[in-house]
C-alpha atoms as an extended CHARMM CRD file, in Angstrom:
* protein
*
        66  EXT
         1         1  UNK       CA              0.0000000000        0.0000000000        0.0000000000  PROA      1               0.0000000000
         2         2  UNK       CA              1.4430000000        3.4760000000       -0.6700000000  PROA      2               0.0000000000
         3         3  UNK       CA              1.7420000000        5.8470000000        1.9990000000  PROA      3               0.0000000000
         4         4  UNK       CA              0.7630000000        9.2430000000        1.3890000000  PROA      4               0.0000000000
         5         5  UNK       CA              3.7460000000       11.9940000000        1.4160000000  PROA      5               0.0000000000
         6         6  UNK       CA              3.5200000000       14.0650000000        4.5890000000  PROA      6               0.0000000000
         7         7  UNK       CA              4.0730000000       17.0710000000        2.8360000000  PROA      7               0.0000000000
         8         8  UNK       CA              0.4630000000       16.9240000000        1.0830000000  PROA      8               0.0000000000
         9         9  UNK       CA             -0.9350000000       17.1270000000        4.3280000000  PROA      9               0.0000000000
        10        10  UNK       CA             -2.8150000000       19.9960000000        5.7760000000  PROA      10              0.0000000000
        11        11  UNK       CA             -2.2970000000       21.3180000000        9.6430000000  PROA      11              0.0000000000
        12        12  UNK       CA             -5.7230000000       21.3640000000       10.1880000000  PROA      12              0.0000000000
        13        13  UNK       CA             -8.2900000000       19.3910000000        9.0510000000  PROA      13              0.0000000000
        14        14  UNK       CA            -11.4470000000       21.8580000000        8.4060000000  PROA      14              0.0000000000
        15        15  UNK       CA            -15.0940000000       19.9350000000        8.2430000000  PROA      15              0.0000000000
        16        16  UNK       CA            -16.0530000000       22.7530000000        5.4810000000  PROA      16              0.0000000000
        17        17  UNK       CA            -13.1380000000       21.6560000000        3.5000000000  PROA      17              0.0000000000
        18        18  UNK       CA            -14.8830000000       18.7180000000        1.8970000000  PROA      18              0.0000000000
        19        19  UNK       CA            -12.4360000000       18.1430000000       -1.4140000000  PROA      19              0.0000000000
        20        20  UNK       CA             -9.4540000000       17.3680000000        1.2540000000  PROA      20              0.0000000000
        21        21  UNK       CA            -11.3900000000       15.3550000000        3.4210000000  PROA      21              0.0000000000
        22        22  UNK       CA            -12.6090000000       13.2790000000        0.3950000000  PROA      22              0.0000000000
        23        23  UNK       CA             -9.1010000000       12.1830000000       -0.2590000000  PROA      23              0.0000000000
        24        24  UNK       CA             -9.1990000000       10.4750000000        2.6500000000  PROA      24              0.0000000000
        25        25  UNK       CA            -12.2630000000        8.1240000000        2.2970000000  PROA      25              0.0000000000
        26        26  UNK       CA            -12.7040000000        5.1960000000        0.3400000000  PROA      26              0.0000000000
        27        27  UNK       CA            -15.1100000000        4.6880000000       -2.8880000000  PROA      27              0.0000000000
        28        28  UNK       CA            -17.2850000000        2.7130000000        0.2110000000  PROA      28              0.0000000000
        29        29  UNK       CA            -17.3290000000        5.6560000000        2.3950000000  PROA      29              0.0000000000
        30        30  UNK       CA            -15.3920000000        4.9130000000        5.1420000000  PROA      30              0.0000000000
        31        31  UNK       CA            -12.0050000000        6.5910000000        6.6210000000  PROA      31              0.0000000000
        32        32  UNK       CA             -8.9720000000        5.5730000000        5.3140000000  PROA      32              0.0000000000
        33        33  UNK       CA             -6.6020000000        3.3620000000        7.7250000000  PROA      33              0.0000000000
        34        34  UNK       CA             -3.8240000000        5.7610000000        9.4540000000  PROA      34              0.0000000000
        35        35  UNK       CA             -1.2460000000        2.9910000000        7.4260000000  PROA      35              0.0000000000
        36        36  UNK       CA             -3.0140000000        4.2480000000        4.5720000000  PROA      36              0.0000000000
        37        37  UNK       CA             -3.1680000000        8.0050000000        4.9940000000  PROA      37              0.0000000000
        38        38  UNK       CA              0.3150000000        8.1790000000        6.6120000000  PROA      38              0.0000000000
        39        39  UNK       CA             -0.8660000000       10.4730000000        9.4820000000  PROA      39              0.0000000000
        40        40  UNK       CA              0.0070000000       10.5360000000       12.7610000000  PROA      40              0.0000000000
        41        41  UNK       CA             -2.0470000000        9.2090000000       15.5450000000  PROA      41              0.0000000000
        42        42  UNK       CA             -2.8780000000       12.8260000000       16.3490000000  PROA      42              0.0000000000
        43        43  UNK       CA             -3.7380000000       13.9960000000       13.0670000000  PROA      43              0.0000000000
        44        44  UNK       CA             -5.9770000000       10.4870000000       12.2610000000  PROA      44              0.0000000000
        45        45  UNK       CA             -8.3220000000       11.6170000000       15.2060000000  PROA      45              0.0000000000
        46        46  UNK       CA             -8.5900000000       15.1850000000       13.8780000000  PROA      46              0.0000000000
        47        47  UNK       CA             -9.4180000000       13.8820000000       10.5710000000  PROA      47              0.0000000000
        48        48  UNK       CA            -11.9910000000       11.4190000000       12.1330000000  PROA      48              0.0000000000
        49        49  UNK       CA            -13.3670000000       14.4930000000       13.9650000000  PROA      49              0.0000000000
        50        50  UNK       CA            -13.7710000000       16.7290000000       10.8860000000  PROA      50              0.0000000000
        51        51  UNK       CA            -15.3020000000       14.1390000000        8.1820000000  PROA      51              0.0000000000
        52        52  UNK       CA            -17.9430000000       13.0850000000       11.3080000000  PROA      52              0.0000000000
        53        53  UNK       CA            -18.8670000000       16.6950000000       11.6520000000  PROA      53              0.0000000000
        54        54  UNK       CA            -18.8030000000       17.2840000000        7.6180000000  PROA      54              0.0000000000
        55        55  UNK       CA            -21.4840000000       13.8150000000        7.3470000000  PROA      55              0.0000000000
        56        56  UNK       CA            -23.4740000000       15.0670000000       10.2930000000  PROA      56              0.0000000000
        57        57  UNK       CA            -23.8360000000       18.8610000000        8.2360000000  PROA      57              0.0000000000
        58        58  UNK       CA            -24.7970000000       16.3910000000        5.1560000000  PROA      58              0.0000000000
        59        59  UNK       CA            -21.5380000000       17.6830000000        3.5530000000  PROA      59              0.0000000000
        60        60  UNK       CA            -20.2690000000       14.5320000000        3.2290000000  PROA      60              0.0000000000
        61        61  UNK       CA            -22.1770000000       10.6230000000        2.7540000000  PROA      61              0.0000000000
        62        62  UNK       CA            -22.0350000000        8.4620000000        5.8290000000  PROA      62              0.0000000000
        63        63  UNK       CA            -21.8570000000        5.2710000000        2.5250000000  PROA      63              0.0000000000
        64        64  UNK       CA            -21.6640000000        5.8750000000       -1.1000000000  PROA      64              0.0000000000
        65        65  UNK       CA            -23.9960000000        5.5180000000       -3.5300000000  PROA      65              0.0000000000
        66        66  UNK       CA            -22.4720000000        3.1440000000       -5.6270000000  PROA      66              0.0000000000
């Protein structure tokens, strides 16, 4: 599996910013694994935080359509 460079990366993850939070879900919907994204353990639970808030605001699916 690649690992995402840490330099594409934001500092904070912002649950209006829905085209960077997008990168990190799968075509099913769910979060990405942190092996996956690269993050750190910190970072993973602010991304978790931000794409729950987005889906709760209907700015994001909770599953895909597909």
């Amino acid at each position: 599996m690649p690992k995402r460079l840490k330099k594409d990366t934001p500092v904070y993850f912002d649950y209006k910013d829905v085209k960077t939070l997008q990168r990190f879900i799968n075509i099913y919907g769910q979060i990405e694994p942190i092996g996956k994204t690269g993050l750190s353990a910190k970072q993973q639970r602010q991304l978790a935080t931000a794409i729950k808030r987005a889906r709760h605001l209907a700015l994001l699916p909770f599953v895909s359509q597909g």
